[in-house]
N, C-alpha and C positions, 0 to 999 in steps of 0.2 A: 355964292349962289345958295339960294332956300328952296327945298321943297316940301310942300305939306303933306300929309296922308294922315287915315284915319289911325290906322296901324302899321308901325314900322316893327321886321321882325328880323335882327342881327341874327344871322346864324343862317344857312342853308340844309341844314343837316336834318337829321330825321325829325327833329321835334321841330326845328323851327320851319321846313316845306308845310309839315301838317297841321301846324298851328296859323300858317299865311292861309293854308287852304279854305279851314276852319270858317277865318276871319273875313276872305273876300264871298265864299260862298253866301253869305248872308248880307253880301252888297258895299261892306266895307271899302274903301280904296287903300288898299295893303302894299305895300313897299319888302320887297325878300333882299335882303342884304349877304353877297357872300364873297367871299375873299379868291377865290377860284374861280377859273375860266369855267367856262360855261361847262364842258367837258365833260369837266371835274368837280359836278357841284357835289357840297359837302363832302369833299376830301378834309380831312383832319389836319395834315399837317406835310410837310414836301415829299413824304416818305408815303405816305397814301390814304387809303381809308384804315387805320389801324385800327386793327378788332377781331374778337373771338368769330364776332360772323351770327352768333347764336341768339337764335330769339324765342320763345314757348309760343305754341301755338295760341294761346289762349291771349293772348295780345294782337296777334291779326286779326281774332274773332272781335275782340273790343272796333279793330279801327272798320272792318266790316258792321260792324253792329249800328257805329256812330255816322259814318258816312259814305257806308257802303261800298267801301272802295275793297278790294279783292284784289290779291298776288296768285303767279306761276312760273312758271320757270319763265324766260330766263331769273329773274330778279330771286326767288326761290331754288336755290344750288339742289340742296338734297334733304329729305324730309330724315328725322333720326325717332325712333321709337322713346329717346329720355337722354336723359345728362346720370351719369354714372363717377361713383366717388369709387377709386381704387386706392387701399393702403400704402404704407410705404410696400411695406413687404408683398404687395400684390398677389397675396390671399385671397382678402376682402373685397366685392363690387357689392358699393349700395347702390341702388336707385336713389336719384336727388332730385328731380322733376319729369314731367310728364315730355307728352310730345313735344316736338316743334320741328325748329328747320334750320340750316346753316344758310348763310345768305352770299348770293352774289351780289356784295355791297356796292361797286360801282351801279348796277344796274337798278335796284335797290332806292336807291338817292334817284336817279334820273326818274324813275316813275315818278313817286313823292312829289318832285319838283315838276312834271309834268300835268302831277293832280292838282299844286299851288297854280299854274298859269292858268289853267283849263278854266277855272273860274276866276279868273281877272288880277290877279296878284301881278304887280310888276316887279320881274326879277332882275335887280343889278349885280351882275359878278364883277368880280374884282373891286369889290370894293372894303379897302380896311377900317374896319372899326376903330376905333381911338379912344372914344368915350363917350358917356353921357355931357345929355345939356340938360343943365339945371335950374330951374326958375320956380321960386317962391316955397323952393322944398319937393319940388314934384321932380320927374322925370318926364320933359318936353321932346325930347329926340335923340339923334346921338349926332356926330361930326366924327370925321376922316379923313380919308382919301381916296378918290375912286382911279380908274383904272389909268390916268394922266396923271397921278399926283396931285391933282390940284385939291387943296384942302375943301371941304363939301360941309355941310349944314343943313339935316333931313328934320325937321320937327312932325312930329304926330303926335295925335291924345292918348294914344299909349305903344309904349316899347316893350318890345316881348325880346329875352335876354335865350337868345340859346348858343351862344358862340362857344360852350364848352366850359371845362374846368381851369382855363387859365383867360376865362374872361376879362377881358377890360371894362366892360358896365357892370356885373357885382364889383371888383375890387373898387371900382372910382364914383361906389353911391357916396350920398350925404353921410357921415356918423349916423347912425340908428341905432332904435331899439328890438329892431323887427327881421333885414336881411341881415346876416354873416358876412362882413367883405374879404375874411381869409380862412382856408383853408389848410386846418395842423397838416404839417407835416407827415407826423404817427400815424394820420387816417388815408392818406395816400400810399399808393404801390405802384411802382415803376413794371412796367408791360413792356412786351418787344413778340413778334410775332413773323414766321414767316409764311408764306403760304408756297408748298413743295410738290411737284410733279414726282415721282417715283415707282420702282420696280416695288412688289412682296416678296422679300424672303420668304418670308414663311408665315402663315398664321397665329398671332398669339392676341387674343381680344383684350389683355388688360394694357396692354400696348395700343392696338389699334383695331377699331371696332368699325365694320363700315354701316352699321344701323345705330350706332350711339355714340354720344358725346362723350368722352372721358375726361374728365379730372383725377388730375393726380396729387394727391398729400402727400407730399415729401420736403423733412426742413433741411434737408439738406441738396437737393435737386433745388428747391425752390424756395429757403427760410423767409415767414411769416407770408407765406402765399401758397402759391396751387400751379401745378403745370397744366395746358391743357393738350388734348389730343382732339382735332375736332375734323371728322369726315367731309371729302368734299368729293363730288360727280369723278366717276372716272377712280383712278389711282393718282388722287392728290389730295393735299391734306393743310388745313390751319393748325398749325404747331405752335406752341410760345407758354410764357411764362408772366408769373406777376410774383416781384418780390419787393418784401418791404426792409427799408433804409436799416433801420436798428439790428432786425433780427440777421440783414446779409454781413451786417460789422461785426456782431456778436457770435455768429456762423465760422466768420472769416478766422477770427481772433482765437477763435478757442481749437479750429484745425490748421491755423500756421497757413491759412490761403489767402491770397489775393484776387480773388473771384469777383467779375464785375456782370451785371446784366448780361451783356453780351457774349461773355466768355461759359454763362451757363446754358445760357441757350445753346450756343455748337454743343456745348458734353448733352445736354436734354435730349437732340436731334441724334446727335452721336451714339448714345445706349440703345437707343430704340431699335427692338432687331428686328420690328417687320421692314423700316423704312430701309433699302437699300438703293446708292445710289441716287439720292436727291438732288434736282435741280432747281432751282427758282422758278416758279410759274410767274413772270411778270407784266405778265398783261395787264395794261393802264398803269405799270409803273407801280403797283400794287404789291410786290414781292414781298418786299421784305421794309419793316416799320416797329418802330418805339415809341412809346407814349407814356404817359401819367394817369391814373384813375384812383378817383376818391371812392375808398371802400368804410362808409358808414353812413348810418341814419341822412336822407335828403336833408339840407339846411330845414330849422326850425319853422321858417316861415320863406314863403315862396314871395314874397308881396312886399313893394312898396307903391309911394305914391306916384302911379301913373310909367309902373312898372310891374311887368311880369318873370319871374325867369322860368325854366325847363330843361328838360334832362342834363345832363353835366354840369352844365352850369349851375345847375342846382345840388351839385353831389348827390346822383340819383341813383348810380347803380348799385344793384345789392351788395351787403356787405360781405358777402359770403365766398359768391361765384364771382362779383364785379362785372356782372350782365347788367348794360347799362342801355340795351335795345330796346327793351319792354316797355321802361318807364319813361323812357323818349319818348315813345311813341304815347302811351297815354297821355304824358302830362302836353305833349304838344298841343291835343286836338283839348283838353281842358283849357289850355293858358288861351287856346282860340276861343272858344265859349264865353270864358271870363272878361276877355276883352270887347268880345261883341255886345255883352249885356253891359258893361259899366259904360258903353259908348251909347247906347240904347238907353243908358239911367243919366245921359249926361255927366255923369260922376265917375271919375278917376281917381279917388280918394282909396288911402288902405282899406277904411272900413268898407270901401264898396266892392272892392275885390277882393275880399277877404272867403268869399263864399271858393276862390279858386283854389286854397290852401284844406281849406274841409274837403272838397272833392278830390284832391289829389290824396289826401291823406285818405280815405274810404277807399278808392280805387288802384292805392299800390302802397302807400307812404305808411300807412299804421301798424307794419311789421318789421319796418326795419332797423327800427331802435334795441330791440329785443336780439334781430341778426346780429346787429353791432357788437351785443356785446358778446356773441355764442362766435364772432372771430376773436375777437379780445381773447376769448378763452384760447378758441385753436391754436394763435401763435404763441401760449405761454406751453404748449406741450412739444417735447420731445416723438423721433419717432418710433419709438419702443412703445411708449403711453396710447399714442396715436393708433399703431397694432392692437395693442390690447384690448384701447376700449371698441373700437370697431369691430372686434373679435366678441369681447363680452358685452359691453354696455349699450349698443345701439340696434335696434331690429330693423329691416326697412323702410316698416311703417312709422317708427320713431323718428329716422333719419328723415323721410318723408314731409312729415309733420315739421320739423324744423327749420327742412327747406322755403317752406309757404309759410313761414311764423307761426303757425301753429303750436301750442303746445303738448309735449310729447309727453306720455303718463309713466312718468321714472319715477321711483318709489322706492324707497329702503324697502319694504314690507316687497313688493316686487322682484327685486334684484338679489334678495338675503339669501339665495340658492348660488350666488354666484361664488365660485371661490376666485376673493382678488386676492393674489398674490403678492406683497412687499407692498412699504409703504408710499410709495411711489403713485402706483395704481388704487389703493386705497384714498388717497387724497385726493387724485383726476376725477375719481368718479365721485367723492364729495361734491370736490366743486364744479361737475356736470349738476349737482342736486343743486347745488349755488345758482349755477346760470338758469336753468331753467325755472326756477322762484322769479329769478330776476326780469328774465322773458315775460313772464305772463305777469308779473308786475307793471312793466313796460306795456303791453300790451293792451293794460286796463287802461293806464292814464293816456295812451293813444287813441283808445275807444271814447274817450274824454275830450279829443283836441277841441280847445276854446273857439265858439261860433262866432267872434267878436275879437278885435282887436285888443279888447278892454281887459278880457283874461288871460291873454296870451302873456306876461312876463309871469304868473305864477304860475303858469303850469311849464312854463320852463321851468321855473326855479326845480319844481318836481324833476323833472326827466334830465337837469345838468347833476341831480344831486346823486340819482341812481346810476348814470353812467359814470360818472365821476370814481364811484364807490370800488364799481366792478375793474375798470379797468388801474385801481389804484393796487385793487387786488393781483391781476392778472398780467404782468409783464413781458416781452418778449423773453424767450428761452430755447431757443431752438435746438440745441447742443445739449 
């Protein structure tokens, strides 16, 4: 069996509900593909909606801005005044971003997908992606299975890719010179998160904050990543961690441990002395979940012929925090735009959707090459260095600045009052002077991204040769 539609969009999750919506609001006949019962749209994987839950306000105001659509509770859990970076030694709280909200992400996805139908999108659940269909180099459809098993054959003039970071339509494009169909390993970080009902012991904010988000740098809590502590309504709370491969081996290795994901999480949960007494909140089956997230620069180019992708799928979430809500949600309602105009120009061709790759890059993407490598940095430091510089080298308006790509004004002629002690610290904060060169290096040739397909392999070649450089420099080291 065939069926046709203007726009097919793999994926039910946050980018791709907002990018069907996008698409059918201006008349389109849009097809929403998701692998989940209805229930359950855009559940990630059998364990739930895994995720921090956190999104900056300043990304609701985009999807407000674009199409008007506005959240409250339920779907909006608890508003937090900022995202807060604590030390190892829990000294130091910088400020890391602004407002926003922690989300109750079941409810969250149902609105979404409620704004997709509301304007004519047809939503099929359960249905598995497999792969693209291919004809004459384009991207015509995709084929599956839907909720019978019976093998399926959806064609439309363009495919919008949001099914995630272990997508089957990127890895199973044509060879190209334009999308990525794999994802290093180095640039992923394995996640696990519970979300806990519980009594307070007692009060201590750099543990648990019920107006802010916390992040924790520690490489030994969590090497080459971040724990997080994230507030939710009531006394319950989004807990979890993201560690990456190399630096948990290299962690392992050098303290004689056998430490897996899972076994850090319990000790994460376990130190924490407000949380006493934790239960599972498992409602929707939501408890407790593991996952994968790609922390670097979005894929170079979001576009092929008569394909689009969007948040994960695209390696979207910052490199930093691996907040991958925001630019979900923007690049959805872009990759919608995109698709409406090249279906409006007749043309489904790279260079005719190439204008969706400049937008996205202006509206989230031109900062994150810069982030990429300011983690490259982080997980080559130890947690002594980590103390220190947080102690000496960073102010909150610097850390600030860094968060949003911004460049932060660190200067020998600035800093020459500092007393760095041992050569240790004298080197971190060099090569802080290193990264941030590097940043705002990156930064220029982003404010550059090619309007044209025609320029895009040279200004790659620029931006593989800079990141290249930095992280040749900058190794795991977390011990």
């Amino acid at each position: 069996m065939e069926d046709k539609y203007d726009v097919i969009v793999a994926g039910a999750g946050m980018a791709g509900s907002l990018a069907a919506a996008v698409a059918a609001k201006s008349g389109l006949k849009v097809a929403l593909l998701d692998r989940n019962k209805e229930h359950e749209v855009g559940k990630k994987t059998n364990w739930g909606w895994v995720c921090g839950d956190a999104v900056a306000d300043s990304h609701l105001k985009f999807i407000k801005e674009k199409i008007g659509l506005t959240f409250d509770y339920p779907e909006l859990d608890v508003k937090v005044d900022g995202v807060l970076v604590i030390s190892p030694d829990m000294q130091y709280r910088i400020p890391f971003e602004g407002e926003g909200y922690v989300l109750n992400r079941p409810a969250f996805e149902q609105k979404l997908n409620h704004e997709a139908r509301r304007h004519g999108v047809e939503y099929i659940s359960e249905f598995e992606v497999e792969g693209p269909i291919i004809e004459n180099n384009y991207i015509s459809g995709v084929f599956g299975k839907d909720k019978e098993m019976h093998h399926k054959e959806l064609r439309a003039k363009v495919v919008i890719d949001a099914l995630g970071v272990a997508t089957n339509l990127r890895r199973k494009l044509p060879e190209n010179l334009f999308v990525d169909r794999v994802i290093d390993i180095a640039d992923m970080e394995s996640t696990g998160r519970f979300i806990y009902d519980f009594e307070v012991d007692h009060e201590d904010l750099n543990y648990y904050d019920p107006k802010n988000a916390l992040i924790h740098l520690n490489q030994i809590w969590a090497p080459g990543g971040y724990g997080w502590v994230f507030p939710k309504k009531g006394n319950r709370v989004n807990i979890g961690l993201g560690i990456q491969k190399e630096s948990l081996e290299i962690r392992n290795k050098k303290l004689g441990r056998k430490d897996t994901l899972h076994s850090l999480i319990d000790e994460y949960v376990k130190i924490n002395p407000v949380i006493k007494n934790p239960t599972i909140h498992n409602a929707n089956n939501n408890g407790k979940g593991y996952w994968s997230v790609a922390v670097r620069r979005q894929l170079d180019s979001l576009v092929f012929n008569g394909y689009l992708g969007a948040g994960d799928s695209m390696a979207m979430p910052n490199p930093i925090s691996a907040g991958g809500i925001g630019p979900a949600l923007v690049s959805g309602i872009l990759a919608g735009e995109s698709a409406v105009r090249a279906i409006q120009n007749g043309d489904m061709s790279i260079s005719s959707m190439w204008q969706y790759n400049v937008d996205f890059n202006e509206a989230y993407g031109k900062k994150t090459a810069g982030l990429e490598v300011f983690r490259t940095y982080l997980q080559s430091l130890n947690n002594d260095i980590i103390n220190y510089g947080m102690r000496m080298f960073i102010t909150a308006k610097e850390a600030e600045d860094l968060s949003y790509g911004r460049i932060p004004e660190l200067s020998l002629a600035k800093k020459a009052k500092i007393a760095l002690q041992g050569a240790a610290n004298i080197r971190a904060f060099n090569n802080l002077l290193y990264v941030v060169k590097k940043m705002e290096k990156l930064n220029r040739i982003y404010e550059n991204y090619p309007r044209s397909p025609e320029e895009f392999q040279k200004w790659r070649e620029l931006v593989n040769k800079d990141m290249e450089e930095a992280k040749t420099r900058f190794k795991p080291n977390p011990i």
